[in-house]
VOPAGU-2260 file (C-alpha; in pm, 1 decimal, decimal comma):
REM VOPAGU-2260
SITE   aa  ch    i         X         Y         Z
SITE  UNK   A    0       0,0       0,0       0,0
SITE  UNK   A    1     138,6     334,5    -111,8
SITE  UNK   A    2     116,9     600,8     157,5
SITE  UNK   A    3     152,9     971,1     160,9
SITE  UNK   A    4     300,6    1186,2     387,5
SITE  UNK   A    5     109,6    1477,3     534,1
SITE  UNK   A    6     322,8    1843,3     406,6
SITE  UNK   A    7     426,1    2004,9     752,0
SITE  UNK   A    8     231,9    2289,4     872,6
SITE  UNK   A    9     501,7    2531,0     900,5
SITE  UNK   A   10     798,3    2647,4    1163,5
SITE  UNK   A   11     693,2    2562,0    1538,9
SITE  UNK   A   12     936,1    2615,3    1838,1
SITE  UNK   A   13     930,1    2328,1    2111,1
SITE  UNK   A   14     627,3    2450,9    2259,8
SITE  UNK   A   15     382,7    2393,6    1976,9
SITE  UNK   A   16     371,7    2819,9    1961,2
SITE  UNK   A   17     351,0    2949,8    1585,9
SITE  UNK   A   18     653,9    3107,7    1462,4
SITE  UNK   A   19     725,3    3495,6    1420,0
SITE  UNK   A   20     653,4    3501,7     994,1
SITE  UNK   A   21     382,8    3218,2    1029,4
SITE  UNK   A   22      92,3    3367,3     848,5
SITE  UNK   A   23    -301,5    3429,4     970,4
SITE  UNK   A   24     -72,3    3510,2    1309,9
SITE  UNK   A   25     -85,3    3847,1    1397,8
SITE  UNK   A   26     223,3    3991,2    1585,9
SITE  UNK   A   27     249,1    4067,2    1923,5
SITE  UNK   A   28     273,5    4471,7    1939,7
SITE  UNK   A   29     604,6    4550,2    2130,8
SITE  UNK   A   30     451,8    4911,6    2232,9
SITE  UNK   A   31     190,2    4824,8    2476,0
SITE  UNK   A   32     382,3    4796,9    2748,9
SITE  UNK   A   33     520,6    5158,6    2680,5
SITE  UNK   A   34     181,9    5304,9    2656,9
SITE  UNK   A   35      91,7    5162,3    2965,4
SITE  UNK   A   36     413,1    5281,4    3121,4
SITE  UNK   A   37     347,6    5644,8    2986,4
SITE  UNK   A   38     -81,6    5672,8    3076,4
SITE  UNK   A   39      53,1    5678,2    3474,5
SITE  UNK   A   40     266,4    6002,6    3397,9
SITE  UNK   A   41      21,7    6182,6    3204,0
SITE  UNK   A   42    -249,0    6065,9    3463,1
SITE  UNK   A   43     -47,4    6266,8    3676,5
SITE  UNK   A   44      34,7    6548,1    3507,2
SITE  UNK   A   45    -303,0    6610,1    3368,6
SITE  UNK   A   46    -423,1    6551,8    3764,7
SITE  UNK   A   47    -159,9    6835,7    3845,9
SITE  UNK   A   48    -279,6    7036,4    3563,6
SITE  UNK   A   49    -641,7    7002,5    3705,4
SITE  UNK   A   50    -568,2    7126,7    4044,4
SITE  UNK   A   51    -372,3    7401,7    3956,7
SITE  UNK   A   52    -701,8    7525,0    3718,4
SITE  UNK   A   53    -906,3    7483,7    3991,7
SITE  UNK   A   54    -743,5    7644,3    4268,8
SITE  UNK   A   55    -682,3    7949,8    4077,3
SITE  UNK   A   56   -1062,5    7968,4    3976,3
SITE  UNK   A   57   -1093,0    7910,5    4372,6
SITE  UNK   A   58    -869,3    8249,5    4409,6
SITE  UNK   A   59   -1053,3    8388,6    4158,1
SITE  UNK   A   60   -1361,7    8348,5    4344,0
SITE  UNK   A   61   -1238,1    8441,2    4662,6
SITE  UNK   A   62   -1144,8    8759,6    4580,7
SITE  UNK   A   63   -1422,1    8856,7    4415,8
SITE  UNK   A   64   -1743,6    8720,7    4654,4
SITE  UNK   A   65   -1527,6    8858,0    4930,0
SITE  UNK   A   66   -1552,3    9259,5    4868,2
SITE  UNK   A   67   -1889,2    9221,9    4761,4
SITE  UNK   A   68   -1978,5    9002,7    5101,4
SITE  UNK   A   69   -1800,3    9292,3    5268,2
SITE  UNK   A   70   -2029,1    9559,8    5139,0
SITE  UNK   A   71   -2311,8    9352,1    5189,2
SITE  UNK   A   72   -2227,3    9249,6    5558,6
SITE  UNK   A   73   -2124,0    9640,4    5633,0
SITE  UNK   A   74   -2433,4    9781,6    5504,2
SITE  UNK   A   75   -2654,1    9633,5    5806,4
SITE  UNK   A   76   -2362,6    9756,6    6038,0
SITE  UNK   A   77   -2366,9   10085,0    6205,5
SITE  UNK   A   78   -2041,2   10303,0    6205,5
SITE  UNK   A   79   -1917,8   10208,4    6513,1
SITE  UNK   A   80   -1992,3    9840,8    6450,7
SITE  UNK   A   81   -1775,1    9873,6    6065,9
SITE  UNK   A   82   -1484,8   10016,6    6262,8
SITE  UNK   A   83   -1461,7    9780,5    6603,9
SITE  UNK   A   84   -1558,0    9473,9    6446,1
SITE  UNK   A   85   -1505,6    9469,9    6028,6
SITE  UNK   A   86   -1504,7    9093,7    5989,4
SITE  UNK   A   87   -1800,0    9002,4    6215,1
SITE  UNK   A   88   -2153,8    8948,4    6118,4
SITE  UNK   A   89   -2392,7    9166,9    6149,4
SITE  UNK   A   90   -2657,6    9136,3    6519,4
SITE  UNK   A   91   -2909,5    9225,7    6376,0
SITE  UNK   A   92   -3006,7    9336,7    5997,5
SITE  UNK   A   93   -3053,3    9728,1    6033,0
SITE  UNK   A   94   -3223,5    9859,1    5727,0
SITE  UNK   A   95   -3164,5   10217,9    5867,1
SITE  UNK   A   96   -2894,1   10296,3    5668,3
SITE  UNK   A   97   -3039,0   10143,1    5337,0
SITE  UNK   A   98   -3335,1   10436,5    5412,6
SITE  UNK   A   99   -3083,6   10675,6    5456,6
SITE  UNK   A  100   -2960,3   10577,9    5102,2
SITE  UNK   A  101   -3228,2   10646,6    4966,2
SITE  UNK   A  102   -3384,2   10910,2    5043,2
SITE  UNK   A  103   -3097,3   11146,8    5172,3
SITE  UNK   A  104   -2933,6   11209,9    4790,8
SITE  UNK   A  105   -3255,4   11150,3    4585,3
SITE  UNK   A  106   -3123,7   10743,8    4524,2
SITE  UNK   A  107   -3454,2   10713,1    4409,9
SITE  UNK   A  108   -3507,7   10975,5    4094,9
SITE  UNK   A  109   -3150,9   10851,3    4033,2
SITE  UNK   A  110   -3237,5   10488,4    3985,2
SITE  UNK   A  111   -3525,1   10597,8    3785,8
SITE  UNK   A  112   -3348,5   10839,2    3540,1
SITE  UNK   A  113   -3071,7   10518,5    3553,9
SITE  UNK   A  114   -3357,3   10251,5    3455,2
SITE  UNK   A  115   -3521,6   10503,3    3176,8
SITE  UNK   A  116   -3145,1   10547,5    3003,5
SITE  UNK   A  117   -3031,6   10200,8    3035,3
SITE  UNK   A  118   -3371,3   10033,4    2921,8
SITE  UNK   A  119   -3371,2   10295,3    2574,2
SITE  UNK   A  120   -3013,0   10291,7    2505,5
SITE  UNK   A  121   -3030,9    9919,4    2547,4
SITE  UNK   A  122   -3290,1    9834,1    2334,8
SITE  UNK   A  123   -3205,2   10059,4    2058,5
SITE  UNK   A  124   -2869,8    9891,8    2058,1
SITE  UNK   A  125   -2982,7    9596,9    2010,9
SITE  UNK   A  126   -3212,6    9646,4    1713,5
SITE  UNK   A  127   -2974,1    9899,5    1551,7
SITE  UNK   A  128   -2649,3    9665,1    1626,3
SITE  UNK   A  129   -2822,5    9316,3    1495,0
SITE  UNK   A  130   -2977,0    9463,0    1236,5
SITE  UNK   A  131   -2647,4    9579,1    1123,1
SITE  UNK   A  132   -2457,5    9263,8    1206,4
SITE  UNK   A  133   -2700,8    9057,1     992,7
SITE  UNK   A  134   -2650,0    9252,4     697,5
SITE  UNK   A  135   -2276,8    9241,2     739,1
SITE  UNK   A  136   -2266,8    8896,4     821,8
SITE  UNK   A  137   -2517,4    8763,8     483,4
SITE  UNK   A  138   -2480,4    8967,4     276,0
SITE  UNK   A  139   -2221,8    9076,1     -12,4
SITE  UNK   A  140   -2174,4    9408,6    -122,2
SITE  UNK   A  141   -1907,1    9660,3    -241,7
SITE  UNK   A  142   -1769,9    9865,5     126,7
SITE  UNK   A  143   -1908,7    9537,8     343,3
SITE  UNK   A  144   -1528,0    9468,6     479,5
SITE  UNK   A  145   -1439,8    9845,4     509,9
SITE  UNK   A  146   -1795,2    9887,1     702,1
SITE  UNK   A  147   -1692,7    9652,7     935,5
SITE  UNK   A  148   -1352,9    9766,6     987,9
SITE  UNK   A  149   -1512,7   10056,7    1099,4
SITE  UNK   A  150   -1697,1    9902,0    1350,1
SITE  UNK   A  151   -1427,6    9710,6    1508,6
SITE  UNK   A  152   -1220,3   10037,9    1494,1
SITE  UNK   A  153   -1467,3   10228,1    1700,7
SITE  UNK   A  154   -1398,6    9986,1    1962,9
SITE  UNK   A  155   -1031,4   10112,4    1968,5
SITE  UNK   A  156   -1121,5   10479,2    2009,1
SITE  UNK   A  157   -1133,6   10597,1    2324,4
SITE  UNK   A  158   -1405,8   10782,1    2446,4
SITE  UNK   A  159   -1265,2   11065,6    2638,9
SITE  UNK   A  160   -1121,6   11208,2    2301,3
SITE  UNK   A  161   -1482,2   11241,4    2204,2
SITE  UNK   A  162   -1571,5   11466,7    2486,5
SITE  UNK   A  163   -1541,8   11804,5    2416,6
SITE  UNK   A  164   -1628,6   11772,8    2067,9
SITE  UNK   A  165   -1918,1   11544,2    2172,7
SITE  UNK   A  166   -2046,7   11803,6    2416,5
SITE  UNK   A  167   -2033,1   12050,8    2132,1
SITE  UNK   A  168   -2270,0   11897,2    1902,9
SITE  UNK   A  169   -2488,0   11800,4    2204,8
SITE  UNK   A  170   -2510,3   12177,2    2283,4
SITE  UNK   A  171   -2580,4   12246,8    1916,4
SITE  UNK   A  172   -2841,5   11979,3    1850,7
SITE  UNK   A  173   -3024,3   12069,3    2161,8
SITE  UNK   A  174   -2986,8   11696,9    2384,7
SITE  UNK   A  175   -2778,3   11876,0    2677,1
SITE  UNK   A  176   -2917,6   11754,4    2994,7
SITE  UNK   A  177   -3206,9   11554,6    2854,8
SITE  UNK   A  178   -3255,9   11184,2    2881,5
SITE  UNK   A  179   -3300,5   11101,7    2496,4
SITE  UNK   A  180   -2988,0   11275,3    2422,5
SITE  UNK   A  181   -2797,9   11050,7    2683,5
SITE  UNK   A  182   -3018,5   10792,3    2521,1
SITE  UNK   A  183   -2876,0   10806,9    2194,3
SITE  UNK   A  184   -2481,0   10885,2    2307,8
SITE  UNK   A  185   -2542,5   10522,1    2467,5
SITE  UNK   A  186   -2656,1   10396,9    2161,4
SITE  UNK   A  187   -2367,0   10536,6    1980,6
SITE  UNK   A  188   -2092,6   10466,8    2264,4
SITE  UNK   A  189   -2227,5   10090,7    2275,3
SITE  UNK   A  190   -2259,1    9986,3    1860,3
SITE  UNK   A  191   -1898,5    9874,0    1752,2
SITE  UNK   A  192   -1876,6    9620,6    2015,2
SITE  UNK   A  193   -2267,5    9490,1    1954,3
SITE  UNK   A  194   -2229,3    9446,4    1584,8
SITE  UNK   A  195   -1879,3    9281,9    1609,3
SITE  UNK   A  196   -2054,2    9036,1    1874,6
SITE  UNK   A  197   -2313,9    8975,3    1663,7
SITE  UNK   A  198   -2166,5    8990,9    1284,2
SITE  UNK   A  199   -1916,4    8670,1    1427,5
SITE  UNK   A  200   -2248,1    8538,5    1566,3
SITE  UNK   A  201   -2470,0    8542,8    1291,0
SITE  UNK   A  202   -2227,7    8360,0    1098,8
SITE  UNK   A  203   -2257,9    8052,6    1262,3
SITE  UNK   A  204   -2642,0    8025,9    1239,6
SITE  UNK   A  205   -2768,5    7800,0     951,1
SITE  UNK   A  206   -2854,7    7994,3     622,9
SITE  UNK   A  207   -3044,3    7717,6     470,6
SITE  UNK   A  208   -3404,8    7840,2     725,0
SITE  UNK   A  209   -3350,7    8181,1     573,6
SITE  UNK   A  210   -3326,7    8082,9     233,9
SITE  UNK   A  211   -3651,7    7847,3     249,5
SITE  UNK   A  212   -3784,6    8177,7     457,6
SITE  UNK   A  213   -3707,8    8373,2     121,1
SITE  UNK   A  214   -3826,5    8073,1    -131,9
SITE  UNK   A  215   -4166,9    8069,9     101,2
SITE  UNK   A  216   -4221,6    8420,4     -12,8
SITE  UNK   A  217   -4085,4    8631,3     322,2
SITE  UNK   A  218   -3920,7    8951,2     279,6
SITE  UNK   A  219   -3581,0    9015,1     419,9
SITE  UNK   A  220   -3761,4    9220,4     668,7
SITE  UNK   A  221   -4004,5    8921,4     801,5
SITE  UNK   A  222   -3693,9    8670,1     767,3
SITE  UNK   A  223   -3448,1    8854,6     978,2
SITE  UNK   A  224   -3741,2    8969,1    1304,7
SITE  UNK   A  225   -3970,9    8607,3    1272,4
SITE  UNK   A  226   -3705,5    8388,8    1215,5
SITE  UNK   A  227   -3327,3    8473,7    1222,6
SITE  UNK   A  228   -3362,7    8725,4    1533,3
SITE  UNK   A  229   -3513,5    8423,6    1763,5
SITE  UNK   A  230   -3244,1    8178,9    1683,3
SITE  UNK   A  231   -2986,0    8480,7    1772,3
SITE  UNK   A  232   -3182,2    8528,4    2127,2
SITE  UNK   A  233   -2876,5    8339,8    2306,8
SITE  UNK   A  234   -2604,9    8644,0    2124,8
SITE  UNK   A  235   -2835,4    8874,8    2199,0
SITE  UNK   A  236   -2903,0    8780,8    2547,0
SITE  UNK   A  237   -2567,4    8817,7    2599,0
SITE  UNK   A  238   -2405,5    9100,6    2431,2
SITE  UNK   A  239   -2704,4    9252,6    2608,5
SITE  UNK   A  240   -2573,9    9146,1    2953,6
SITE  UNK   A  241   -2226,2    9329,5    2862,3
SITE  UNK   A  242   -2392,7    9657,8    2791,8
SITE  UNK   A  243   -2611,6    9641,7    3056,0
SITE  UNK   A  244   -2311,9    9621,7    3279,7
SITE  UNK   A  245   -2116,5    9873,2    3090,0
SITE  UNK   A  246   -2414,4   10175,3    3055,5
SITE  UNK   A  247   -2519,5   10101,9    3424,9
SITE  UNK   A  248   -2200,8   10197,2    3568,8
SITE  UNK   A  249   -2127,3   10454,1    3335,3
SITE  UNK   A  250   -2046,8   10792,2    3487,6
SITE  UNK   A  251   -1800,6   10991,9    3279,8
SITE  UNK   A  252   -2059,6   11046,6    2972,1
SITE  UNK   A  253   -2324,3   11078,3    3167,8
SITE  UNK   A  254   -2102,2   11363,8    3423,7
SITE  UNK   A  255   -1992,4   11589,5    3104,1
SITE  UNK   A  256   -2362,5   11571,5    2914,0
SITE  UNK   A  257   -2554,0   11571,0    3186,6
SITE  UNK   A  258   -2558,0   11839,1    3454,0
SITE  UNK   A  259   -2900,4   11858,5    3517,7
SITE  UNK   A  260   -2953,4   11762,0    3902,6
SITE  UNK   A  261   -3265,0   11656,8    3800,2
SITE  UNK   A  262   -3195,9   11401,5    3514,5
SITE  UNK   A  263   -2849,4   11259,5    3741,6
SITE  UNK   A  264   -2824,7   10891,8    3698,2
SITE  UNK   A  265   -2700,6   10645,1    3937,4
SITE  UNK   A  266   -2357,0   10679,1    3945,7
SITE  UNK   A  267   -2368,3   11040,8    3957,8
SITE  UNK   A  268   -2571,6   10973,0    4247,0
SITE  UNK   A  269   -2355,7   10775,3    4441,3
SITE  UNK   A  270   -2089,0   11021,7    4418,7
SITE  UNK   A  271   -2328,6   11302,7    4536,0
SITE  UNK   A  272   -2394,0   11068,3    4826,1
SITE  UNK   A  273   -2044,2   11022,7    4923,7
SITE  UNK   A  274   -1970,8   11423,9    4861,3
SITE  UNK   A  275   -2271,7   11521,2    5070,4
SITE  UNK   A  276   -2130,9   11311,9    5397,8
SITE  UNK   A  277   -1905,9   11631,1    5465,5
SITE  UNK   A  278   -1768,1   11537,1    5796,0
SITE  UNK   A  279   -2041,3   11284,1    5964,0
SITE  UNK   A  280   -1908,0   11024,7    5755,1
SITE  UNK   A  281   -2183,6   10774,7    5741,5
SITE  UNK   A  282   -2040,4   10470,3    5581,8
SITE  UNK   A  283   -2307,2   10229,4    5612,9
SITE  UNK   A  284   -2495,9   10456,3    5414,6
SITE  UNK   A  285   -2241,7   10472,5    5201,7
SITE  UNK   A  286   -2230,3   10101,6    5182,2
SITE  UNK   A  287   -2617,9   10095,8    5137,1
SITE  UNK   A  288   -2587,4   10306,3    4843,2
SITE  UNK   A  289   -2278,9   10111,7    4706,7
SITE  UNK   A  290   -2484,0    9748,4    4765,4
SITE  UNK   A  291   -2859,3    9973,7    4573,8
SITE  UNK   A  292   -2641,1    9996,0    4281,4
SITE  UNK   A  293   -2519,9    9678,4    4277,5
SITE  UNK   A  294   -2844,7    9466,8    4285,0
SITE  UNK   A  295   -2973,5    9492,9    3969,3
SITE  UNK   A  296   -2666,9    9392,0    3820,5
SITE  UNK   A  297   -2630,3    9102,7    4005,5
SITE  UNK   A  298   -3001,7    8991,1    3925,9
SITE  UNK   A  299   -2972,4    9034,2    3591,0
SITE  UNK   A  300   -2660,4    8835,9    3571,2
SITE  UNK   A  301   -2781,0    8596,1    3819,6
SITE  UNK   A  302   -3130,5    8550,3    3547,8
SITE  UNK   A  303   -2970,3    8519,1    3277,7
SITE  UNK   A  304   -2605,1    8338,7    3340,2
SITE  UNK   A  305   -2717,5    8040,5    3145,0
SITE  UNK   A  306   -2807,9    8252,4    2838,7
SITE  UNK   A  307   -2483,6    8405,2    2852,3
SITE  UNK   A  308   -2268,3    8105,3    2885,6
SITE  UNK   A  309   -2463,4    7941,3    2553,0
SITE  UNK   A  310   -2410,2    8259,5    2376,1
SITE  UNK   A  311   -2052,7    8308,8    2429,0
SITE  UNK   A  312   -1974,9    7947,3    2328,7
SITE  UNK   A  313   -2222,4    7946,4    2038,5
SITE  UNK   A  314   -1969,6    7981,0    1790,1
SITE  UNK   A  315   -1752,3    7781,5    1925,7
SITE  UNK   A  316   -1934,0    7499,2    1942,7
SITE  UNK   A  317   -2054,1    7534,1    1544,5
């Protein structure tokens, strides 16, 4: 009987293990016990990384809740009580001095007058500056680039060259101590920063829902208020918050165009309330007054810090 012999399968060691080049076999890779030798360092240095972020935001913190805590916690004091014991809690919560606030340097006309300029100049910016920023941002036209150059220049100029020459044509046009006229310096003072916000914004929103807008027979007029101006409510919310903050505690404009006691905003006031202590010195009214000016940008901020956040990493996240 004729027999055949069975073709080996190929190299083997000893120990029945396939060889290095045997095929179907895939190689051991050499590097994983590097990579595991590296991930502890990195680990580490990423965990050093982590702590040194967060203790500075920590710092951060600290130093600012802490002033503000301070002219909270002083503002219930009395003098006496700011002086002998700064660091201790109030006894008792002694709205005295917040009264005193109030009513001794007209706080209240002041907040109003602050609440009438603020609200105007803030909603005219915002209409004016999107309005612009949309056209800059969709559309193509001869001067678009230089417009916007222009824009982002004003942010560069400083406004205390513009104030004799600004006071000037005030004087001329007739807005000298009125509350329009402060109204529309706001406006003015508060543009190149809105439409460079919002030109970078509008950028990032889809322009395929405005062009089925335009193919569904809306204007550009009912395209940009019904449909592109929602889905820029989180840039708006918060280029709003920035002005808010920046035409609330404005006092040099409103100092040199304004010297009307009784169109004074709230800034003005304050300093009027410090000026009329004299020598009685009454510092927990002064804190009062300090704390009264505060609030409302604290609420606002407080309301609206989630808006703010999603608007300022809109565009990043496109």
């Amino acid at each position: 009987m004729k027999t055949t012999d069975t073709p080996p399968s190929g190299p083997s060691d000893a120990s029945g293990a396939a060889g290095p080049d045997t095929p179907g076999v895939p190689k051991q890779r050499t590097d994983g016990v590097r990579r595991s030798a590296a991930a502890p360092g990195k680990k580490a240095e990423g965990q050093v990384l982590n702590v040194f972020s967060h203790g500075m935001l920590i710092l951060w913190a600290f130093m600012v809740i802490l002033p503000l805590f301070w002219a909270v916690m002083s503002s219930f004091k009395t003098d006496t009580a700011i002086f002998n014991s700064p660091w201790e809690l109030p006894d008792s919560l002694d709205f005295s001095s917040w009264g005193r606030a109030w009513n001794q340097a007209n706080m209240s006309e002041y907040f109003l007058n602050t609440i009438l300029v603020v609200g105007g100049s803030l909603v005219g910016t915002l209409v004016f500056g999107s309005m612009a920023a949309y056209v800059l941002a969709r559309f193509e036209f001869p001067g678009n680039r230089f417009i916007y150059f222009l824009f982002v220049g004003g942010m560069s100029f400083p406004v205390m060259l513009a104030l004799v020459p600004l006071f000037y044509v005030m004087d001329n046009m007739g807005l000298l101590n009125t509350i329009h006229g402060l109204i529309l310096v706001y406006i003015a003072y508060s543009l190149p920063f809105t439409v460079f916000f919002l030109t970078s914004f509008f950028r990032t929103l889809p322009t395929s829902i405005a062009e089925a807008s335009i193919i569904d027979g809306a204007s550009h007029t009912r395209t940009f208020f019904q449909v592109m101006l929602p889905m820029a409510k989180p840039g708006l919310i918060s280029v709003g918050i920035f002005n808010f903050l920046g035409q609330w505690n404005q006092y040099m404009l409103p100092t040199v165009l304004n010297t009307d006691p009784d169109k004074r905003v709230l800034a003005q006031g304050l300093v009027e309330l410090a000026a009329s202590q004299g020598y009685k010195s009454d510092y927990s009214g002064l804190f009062a007054g300090l704390v009264i000016a505060m609030l409302p940008v604290l609420a606002a901020y407080i309301i609206f810090q989630r808006q703010v956040v999603s608007g300022m990493t809109a565009g990043a996240l496109k």
